[in-house]
N, C-alpha and C positions, 0 to 999 in steps of 0.2 A: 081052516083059515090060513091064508099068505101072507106071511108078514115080509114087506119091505123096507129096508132101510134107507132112510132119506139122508142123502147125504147134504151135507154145506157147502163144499169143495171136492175139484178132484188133484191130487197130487201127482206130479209127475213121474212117471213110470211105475203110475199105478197105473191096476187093468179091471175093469168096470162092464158089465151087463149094458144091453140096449135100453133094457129098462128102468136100472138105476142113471144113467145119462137124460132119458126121457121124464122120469123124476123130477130131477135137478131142475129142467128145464121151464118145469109145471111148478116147481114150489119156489124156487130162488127170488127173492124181494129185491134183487140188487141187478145192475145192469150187467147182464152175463151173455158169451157169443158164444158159440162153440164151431170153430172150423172140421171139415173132415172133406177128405175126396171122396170116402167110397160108400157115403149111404146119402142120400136126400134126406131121409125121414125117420129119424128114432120110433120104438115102439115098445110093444111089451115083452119081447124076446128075451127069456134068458141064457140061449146059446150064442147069440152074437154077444162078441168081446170086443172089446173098442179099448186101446194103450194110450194114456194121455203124452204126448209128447213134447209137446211146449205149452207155458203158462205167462200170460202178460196180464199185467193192469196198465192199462194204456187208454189214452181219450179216440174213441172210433167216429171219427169224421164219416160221414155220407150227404151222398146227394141223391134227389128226388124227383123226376120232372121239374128239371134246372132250377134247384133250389137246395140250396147248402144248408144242411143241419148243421148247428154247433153246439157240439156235447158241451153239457152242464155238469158232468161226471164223469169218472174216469170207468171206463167197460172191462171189467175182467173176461180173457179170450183163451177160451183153452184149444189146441191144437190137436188132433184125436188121430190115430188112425184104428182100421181094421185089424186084428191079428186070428 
């Protein structure tokens, strides 16, 4: 048996698995983004390392087929790269 740890948060200049990131992404009850330039798509790798590099709670505006959301909450956005 695998045990994985689920994390709540990632802190910064910590350095974190595809798959605890992918995790996160699948369990997090709260409005969470995660930016990165160098993957498209988390998975279940535990050889890719992903460095969190920036962390905001900030309200993330988008638009959609000309049509503006307005957050009702503020989006926690973790900034990631590759290492």
């Amino acid at each position: 048996m695998i045990y994985v740890e689920t994390l709540e948060e990632l802190a910064v200049g910590g350095v974190y698995t595809d798959r605890q990131i992918s995790n996160l992404l699948h369990t997090d009850r709260t409005q969470l983004m995660i930016l990165c330039d160098d993957v498209s798509k988390f998975g279940e790798s535990e050889a890719e390392r992903f460095q969190v590099i920036g962390k905001y709670e900030t309200y993330s505006h988008k638009n959609e087929d000309y049509s503006y959301h307005i957050p009702s909450r503020k989006t926690m956005v973790y900034v990631i790269e590759k290492i």
